[in-house]
C-alpha positions in Angstrom: 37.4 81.7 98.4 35.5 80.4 95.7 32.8 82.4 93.3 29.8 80.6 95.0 30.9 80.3 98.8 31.7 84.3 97.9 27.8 84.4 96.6 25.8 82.1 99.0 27.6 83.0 102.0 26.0 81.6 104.9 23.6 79.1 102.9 26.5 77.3 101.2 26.5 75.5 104.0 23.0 74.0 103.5 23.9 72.6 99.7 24.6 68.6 99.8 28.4 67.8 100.8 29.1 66.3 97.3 27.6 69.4 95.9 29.8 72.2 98.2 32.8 70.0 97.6 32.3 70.9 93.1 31.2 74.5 94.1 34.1 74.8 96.3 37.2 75.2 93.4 39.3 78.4 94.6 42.1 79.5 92.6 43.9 80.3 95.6 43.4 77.0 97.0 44.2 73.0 97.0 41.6 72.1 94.3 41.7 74.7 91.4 40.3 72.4 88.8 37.9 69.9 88.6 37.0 67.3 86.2 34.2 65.2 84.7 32.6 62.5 82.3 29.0 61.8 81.9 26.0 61.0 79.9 22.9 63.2 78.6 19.5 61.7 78.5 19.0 64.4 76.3 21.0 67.4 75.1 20.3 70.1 72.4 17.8 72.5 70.6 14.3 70.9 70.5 13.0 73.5 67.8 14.0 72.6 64.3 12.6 76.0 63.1 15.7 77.9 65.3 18.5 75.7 65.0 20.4 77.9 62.0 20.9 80.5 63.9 22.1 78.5 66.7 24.4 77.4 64.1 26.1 80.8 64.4 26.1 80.7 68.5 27.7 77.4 68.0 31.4 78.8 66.5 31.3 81.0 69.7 31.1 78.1 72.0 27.8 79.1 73.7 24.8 77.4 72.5 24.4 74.6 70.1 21.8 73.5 67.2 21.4 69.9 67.6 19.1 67.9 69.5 20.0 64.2 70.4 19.7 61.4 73.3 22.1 59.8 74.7 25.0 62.3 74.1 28.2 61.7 76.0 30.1 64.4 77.4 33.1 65.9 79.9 33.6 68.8 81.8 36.5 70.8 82.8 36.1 73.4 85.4 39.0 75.9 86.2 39.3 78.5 88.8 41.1 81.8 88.4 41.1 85.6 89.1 39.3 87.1 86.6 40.8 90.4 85.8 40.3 92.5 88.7 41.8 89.5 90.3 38.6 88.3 92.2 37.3 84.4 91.9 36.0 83.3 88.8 35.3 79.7 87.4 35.3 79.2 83.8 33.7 75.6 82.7 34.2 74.1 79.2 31.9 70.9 78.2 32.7 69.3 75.2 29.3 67.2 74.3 29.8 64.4 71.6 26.7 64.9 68.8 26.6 62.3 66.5 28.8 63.4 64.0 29.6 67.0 65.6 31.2 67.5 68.8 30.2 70.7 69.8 32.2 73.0 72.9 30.2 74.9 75.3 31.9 77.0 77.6 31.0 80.4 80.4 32.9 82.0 83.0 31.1 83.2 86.3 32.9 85.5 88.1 31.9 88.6 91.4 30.7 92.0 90.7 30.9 93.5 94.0 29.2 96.8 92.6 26.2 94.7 92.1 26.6 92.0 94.6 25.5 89.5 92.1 27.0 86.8 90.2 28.0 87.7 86.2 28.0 84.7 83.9 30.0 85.3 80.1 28.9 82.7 77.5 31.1 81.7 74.6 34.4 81.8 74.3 33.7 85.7 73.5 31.8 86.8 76.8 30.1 89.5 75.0 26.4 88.1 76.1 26.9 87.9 79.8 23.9 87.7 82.5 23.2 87.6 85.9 23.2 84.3 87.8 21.1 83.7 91.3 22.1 81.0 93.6 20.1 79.0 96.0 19.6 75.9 98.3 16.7 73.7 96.5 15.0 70.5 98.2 17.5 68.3 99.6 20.3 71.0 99.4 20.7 70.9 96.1 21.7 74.0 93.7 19.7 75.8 91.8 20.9 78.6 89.0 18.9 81.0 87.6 20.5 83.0 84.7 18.3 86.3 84.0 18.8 90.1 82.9 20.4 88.9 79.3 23.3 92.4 78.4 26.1 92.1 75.4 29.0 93.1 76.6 30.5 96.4 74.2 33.7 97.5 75.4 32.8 98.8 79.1 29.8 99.4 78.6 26.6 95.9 78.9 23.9 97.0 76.3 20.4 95.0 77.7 18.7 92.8 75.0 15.2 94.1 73.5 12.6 91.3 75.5 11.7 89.9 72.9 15.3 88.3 72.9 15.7 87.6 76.5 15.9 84.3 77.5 15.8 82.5 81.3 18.3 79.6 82.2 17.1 77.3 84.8 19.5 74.9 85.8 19.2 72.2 89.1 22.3 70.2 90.2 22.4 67.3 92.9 24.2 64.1 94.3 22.0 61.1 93.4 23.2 58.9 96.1 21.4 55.7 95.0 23.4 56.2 91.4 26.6 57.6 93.3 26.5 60.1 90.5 26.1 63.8 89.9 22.7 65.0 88.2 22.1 67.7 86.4 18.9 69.4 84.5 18.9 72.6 83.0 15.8 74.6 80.7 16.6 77.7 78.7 13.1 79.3 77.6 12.1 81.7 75.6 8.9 83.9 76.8 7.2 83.5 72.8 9.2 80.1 72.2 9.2 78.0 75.2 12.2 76.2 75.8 15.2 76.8 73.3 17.9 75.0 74.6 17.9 71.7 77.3 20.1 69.2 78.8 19.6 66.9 81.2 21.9 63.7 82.6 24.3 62.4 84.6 28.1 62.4 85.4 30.5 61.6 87.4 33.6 64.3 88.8 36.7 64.6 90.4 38.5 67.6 91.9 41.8 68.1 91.3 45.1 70.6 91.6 46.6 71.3 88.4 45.9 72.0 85.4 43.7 69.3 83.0 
């Protein structure tokens, strides 16, 4: 089963086809990777006054500094057993900057002690946070990243507040455009938003490895 049928349960059912068909990768199943192209209106840091330290961020493959319009970019999602040997689904963007191409990447796998989703950012995982899943208008997916812990050996150690950040991220089918979208807001309680993107792409599901 994959990570967000294993999440949503019954109201997986209510997300747009296009959309259950991307959430649906299982590592156990026919479609264990899945990949896409696209274009963001916008993509980056939007404060000039932050972007050195998400200079640092960058060389871990979680956030990036610059801030840009029209940025191409792919996606490759894979799923696997984490572990413990429950679903997970690690994604890995590469975004095309003007004279950077930067790598974003996050796995999102179960914690059954919880019953919530756990999302890793960076090729690390050591800042990890809890995802929540639901059906938006029209059935499509909305991601809420909260409760910002680094990971230290077992043990998550919770960021001060004044640290924290909230993802918001909505996904959906365009059908006039025939074309995945996707819009997603980190923000900052003293900083407003820190980190956006925002376009379009297209995607296919596939079997193997990319």
């Amino acid at each position: 089963m994959s990570v967000y049928r294993l999440a949503m349960g019954a109201a997986f059912a209510r997300l747009q086809p296009e959309l259950q068909e991307y959430f649906s990768l299982d590592p156990s199943g026919t479609h264990a990777v899945g990949t896409g192209t696209g274009m963001f209106d916008v993509a980056g840091c939007p404060l000039p006054a932050l972007r050195p330290l998400l200079r640092l961020t960058g060389r871990d493959r979680s956030l990036f500094p610059e801030y840009q319009r029209n940025v191409p970019f792919s996606i490759v999602n894979r799923a696997h057993p984490d572990a413990a040997g429950r679903p997970a689904l690690t994604a890995v963007r590469t975004v095309g900057f003007a004279g950077r191409t930067r790598i974003m990447e996050d796995t999102t796998s179960w914690d059954p002690s919880r019953g919530v989703l756990l999302n890793r950012l960076g090729r690390s995982g050591l800042l990890a946070t809890d995802l929540e899943c639901s059906v938006g208008t029209g059935g499509r997916m909305r991601l809420v990243s909260r409760r910002a812990r680094l990971l230290a050996g077992p043990w998550f150690l919770p960021l001060p507040r004044l640290l924290e950040a909230v993802a918001f991220t909505e996904q959906w089918w365009d059908r006039a455009e025939g074309r995945f979208r996707i819009r997603t807001k980190v923000i900052q309680r003293q900083l407003g938003t820190v980190l956006e993107y925002e376009g379009t792409f297209s995607y296919q599901p596939g079997s193997g490895t990319p």
